[in-house]
VOKEVEX-128952 format. One record per residue (C-alpha): residue number from 1; residue in three letters; chain; y, x, z. Coordinates in Angstrom, 1 decimal. Example, Ala and Ser with C-alpha at 12.3 -4.5 7.8 and 13.67 -1.06 7.14 Angstrom:
! residues 2
ATOM   resi   resn   chain       yy       xx       zz
ATOM      1    ala       A     -4.5     12.3      7.8
ATOM      2    ser       A     -1.1     13.7      7.1
//
This chain:
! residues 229
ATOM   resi   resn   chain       yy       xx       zz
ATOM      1    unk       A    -19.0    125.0    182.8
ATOM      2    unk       A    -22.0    125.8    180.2
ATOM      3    unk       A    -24.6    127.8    181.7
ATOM      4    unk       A    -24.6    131.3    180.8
ATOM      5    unk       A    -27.3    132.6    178.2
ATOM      6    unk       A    -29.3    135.5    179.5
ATOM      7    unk       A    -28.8    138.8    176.9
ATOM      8    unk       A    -32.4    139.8    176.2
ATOM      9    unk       A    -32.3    143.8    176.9
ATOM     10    unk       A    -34.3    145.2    173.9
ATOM     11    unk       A    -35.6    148.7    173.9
ATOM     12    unk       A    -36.3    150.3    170.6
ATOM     13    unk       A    -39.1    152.7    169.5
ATOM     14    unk       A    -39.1    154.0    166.4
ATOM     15    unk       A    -38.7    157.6    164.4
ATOM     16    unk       A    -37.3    157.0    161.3
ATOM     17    unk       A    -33.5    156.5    161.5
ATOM     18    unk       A    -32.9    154.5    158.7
ATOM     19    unk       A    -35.7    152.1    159.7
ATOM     20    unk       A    -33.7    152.2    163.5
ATOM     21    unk       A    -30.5    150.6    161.6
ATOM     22    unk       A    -31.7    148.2    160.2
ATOM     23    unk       A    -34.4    147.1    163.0
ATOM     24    unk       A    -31.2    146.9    165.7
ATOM     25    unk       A    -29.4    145.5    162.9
ATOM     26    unk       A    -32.1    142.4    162.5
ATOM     27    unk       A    -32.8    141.9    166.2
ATOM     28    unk       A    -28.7    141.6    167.4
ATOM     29    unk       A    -28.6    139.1    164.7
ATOM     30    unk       A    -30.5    136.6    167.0
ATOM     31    unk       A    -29.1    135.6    170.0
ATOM     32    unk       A    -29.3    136.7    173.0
ATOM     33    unk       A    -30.9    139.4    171.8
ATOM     34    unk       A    -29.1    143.1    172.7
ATOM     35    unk       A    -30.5    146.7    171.7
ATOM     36    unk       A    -29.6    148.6    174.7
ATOM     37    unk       A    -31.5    152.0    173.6
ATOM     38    unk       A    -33.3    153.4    170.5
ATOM     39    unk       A    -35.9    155.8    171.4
ATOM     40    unk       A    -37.3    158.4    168.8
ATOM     41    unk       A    -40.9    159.1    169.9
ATOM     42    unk       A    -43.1    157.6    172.1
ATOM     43    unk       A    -42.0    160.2    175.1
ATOM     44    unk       A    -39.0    159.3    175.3
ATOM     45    unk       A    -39.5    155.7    174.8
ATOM     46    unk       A    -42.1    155.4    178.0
ATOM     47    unk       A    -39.1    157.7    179.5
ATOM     48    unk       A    -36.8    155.2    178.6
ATOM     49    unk       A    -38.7    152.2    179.6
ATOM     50    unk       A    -38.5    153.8    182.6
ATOM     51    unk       A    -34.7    154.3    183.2
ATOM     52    unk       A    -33.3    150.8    181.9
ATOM     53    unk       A    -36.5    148.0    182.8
ATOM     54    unk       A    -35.7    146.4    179.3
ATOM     55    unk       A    -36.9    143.1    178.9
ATOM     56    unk       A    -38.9    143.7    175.3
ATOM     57    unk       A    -39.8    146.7    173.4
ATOM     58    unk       A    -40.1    146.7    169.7
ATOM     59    unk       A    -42.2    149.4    168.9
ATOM     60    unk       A    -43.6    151.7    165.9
ATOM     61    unk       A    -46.9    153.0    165.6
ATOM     62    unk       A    -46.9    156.0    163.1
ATOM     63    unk       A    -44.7    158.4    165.1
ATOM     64    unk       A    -44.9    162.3    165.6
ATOM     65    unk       A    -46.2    163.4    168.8
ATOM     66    unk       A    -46.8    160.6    171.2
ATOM     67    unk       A    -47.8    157.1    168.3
ATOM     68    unk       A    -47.0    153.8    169.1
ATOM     69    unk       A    -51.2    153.3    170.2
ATOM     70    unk       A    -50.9    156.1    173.4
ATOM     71    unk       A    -47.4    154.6    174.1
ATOM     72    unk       A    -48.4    151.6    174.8
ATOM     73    unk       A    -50.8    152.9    176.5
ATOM     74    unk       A    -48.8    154.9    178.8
ATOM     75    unk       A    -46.7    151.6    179.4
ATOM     76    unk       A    -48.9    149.6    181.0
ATOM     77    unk       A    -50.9    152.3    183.1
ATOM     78    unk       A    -47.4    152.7    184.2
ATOM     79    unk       A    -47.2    149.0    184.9
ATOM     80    unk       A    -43.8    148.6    183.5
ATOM     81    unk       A    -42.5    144.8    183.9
ATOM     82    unk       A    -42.1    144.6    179.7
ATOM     83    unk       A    -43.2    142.6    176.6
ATOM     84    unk       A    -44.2    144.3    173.4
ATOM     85    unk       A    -43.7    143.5    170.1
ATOM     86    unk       A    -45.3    146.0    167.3
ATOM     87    unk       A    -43.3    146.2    164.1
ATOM     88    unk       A    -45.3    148.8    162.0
ATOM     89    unk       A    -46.8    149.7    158.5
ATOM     90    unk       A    -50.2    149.9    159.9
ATOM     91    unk       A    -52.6    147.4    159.1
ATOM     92    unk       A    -56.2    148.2    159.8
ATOM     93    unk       A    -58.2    145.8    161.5
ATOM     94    unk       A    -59.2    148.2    164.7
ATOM     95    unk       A    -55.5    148.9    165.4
ATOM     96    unk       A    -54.5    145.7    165.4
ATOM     97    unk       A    -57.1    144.2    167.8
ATOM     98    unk       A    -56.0    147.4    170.0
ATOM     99    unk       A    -52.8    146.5    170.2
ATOM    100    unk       A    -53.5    142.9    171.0
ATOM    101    unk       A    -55.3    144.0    174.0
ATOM    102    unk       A    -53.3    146.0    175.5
ATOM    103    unk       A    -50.8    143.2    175.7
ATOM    104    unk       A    -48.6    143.0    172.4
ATOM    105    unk       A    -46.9    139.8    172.2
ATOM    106    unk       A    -46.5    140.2    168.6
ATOM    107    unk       A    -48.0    142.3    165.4
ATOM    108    unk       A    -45.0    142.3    162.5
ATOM    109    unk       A    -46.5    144.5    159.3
ATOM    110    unk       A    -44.0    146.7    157.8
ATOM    111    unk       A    -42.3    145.8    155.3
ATOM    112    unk       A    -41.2    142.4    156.4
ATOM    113    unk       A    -38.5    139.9    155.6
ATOM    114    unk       A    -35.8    138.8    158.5
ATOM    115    unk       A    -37.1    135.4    158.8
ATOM    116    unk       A    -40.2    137.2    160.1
ATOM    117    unk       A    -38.7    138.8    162.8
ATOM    118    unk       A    -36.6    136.4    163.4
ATOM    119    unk       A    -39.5    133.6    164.1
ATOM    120    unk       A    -40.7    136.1    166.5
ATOM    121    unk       A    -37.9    136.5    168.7
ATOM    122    unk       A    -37.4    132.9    169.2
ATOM    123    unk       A    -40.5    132.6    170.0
ATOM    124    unk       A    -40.4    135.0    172.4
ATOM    125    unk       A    -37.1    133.4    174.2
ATOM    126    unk       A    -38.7    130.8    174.4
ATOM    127    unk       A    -41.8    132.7    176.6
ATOM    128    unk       A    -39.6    134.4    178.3
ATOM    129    unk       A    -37.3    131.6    179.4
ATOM    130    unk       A    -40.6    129.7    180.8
ATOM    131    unk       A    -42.3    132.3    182.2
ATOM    132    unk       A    -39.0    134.1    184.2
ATOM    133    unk       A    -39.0    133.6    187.6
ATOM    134    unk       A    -40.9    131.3    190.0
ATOM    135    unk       A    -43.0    128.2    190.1
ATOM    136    unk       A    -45.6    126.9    188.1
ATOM    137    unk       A    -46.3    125.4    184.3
ATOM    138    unk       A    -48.8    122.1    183.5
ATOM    139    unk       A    -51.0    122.7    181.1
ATOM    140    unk       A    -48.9    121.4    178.5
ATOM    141    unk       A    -46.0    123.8    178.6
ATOM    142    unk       A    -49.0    126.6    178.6
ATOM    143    unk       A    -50.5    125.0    175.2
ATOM    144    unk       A    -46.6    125.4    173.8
ATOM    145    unk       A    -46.2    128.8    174.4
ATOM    146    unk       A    -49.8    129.7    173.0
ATOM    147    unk       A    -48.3    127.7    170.3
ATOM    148    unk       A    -45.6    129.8    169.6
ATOM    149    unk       A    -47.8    132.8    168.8
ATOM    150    unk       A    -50.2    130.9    167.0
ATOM    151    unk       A    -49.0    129.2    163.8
ATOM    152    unk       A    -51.8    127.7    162.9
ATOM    153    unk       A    -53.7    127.5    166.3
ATOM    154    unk       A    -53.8    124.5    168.8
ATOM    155    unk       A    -50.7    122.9    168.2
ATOM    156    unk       A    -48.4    122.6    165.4
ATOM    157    unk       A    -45.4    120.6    165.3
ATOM    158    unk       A    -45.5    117.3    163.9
ATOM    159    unk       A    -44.5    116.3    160.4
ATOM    160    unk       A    -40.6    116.7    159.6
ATOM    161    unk       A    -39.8    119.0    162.0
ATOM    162    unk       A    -39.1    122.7    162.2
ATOM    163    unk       A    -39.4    125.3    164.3
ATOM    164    unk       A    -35.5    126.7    163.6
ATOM    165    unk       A    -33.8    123.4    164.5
ATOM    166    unk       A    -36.0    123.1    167.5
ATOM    167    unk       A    -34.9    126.1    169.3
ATOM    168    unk       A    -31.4    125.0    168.0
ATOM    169    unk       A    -32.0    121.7    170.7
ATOM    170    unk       A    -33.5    123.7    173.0
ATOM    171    unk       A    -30.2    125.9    173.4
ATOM    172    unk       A    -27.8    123.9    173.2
ATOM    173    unk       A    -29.7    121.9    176.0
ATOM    174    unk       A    -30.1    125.5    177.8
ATOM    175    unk       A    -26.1    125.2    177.4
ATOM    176    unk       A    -25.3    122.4    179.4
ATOM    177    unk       A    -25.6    121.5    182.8
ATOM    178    unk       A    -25.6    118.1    182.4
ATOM    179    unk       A    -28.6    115.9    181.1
ATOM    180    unk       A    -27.7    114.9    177.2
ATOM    181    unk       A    -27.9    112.0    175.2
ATOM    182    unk       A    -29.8    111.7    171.9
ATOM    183    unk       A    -26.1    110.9    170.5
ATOM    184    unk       A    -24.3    114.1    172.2
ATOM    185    unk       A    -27.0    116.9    171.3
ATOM    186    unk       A    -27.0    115.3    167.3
ATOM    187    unk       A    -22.6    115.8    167.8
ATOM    188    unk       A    -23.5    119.1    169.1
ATOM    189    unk       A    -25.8    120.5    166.3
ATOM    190    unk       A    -24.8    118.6    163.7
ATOM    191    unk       A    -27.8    116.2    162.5
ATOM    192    unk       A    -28.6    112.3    162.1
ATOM    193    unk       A    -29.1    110.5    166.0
ATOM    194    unk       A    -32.9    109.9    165.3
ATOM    195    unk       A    -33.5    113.1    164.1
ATOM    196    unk       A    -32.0    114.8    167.4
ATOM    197    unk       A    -34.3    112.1    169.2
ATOM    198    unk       A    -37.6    112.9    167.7
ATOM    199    unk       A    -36.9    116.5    168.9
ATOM    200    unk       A    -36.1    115.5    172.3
ATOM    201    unk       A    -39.0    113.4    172.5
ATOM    202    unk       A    -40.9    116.2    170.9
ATOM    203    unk       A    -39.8    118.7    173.8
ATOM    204    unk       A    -40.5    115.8    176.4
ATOM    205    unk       A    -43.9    115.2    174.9
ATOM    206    unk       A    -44.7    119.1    175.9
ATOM    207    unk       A    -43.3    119.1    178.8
ATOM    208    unk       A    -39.8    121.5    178.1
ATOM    209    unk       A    -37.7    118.7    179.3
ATOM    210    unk       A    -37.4    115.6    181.4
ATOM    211    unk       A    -35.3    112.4    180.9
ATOM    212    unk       A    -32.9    110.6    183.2
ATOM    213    unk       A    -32.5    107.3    182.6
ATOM    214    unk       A    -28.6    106.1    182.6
ATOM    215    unk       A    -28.3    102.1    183.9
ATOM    216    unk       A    -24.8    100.9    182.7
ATOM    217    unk       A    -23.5     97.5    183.3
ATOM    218    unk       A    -24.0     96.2    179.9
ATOM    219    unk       A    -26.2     97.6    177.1
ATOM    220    unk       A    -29.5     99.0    176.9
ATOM    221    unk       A    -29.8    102.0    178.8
ATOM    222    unk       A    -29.4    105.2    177.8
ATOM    223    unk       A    -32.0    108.4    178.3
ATOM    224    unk       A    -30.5    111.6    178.8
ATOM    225    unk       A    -32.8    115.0    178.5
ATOM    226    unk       A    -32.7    118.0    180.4
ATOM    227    unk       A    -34.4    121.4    179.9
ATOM    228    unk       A    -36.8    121.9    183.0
ATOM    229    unk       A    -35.8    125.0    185.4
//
């Protein structure tokens, strides 16, 4: 039996309705992700925040009454267990820093194309999928998550590979409850052997998965790879 992929509870704050559409719209297009609530104002959103413990927000910043800045606020003096990620037209400098350090995991400027917001939220499965739960990270695995926020910062993936057919491994790994060969994940996703095995070894380089070693009577044997838990 595969393992079952966690739906990502998404809470949505934002005023203009049309902009709402089209934001749940986006975000349910990339999996696991699920729009449980839209909230209209700030007030309610903290309210709402409240009430259903969402995993992420995605949040507005020009709203009436309560703005996205004292919002997020509110949120963490109330110590909610939640990640934020900002998608707003506001772009000024001051803002932006603010947001940052009150704990935003991402700043999307309005307008912005899917891919954009796509990027982001595989990014952030990826956080939370490491992060959830107990236990520890090496430093490594630490570097690779700083990595997914920071496109050009401490680490970049190596030439030829992409970011998109990376988390495609890393799921269908996530899927499986047996360690895979190079061979079964490039069945799986539909690629060339050695290209699924410089993405294994990629994700074993960082530390996001480990390798059994297969002995079989004749042959050369065979490494299987395994998402850590």
């Amino acid at each position: 039996m595969s393992k079952q992929q966690q739906v990502i509870e998404v809470l949505l704050i934002e005023d203009d309705p049309m902009v709402q559409e089209v934001n749940r719209q986006f975000i349910e297009r990339v999996s696991p992700f699920k729009v449980i609530d839209i909230a209209s104002d700030g007030k309610e959103g903290v309210r709402l925040a409240e009430k259903l413990s969402p995993h992420l927000i995605i949040l507005d910043i020009y709203m009436p009454g309560l703005d996205g800045m004292e919002t997020l606020k509110e949120i963490r003096n109330y110590a909610f267990d939640v990640d934020v990620i900002v998608i707003t037209a506001a772009n000024d400098k001051e803002v932006i820093r603010s947001m940052f350090q009150n704990g935003v995991v991402d700043y999307i400027i309005k307008p912005f194309k899917f891919e954009r917001l796509q990027q982001s939220l595989l990014n952030y499965k990826t956080f939370h999928s490491q992060v959830s739960g107990e236990g520890a990270l090496q430093q490594a695995q630490v570097d690779g998550l700083i990595g997914s926020y920071v496109q050009e910062g401490i680490k970049e993936l190596p030439k030829g590979l992409n970011q998109q057919t990376l988390e495609q491994v890393k799921q269908f790994l996530q899927q499986s409850v047996r360690a895979l060969s190079a061979e079964q994940v490039a069945d799986g996703i539909g690629m060339a052997r050695v290209t699924a095995r410089r993405y294994l070894e990629y994700l074993q380089k960082i530390g996001e998965v480990e390798i059994e070693i297969q002995y079989g009577e004749v042959g050369r044997p065979v490494n299987r790879y395994q998402m850590k838990v």
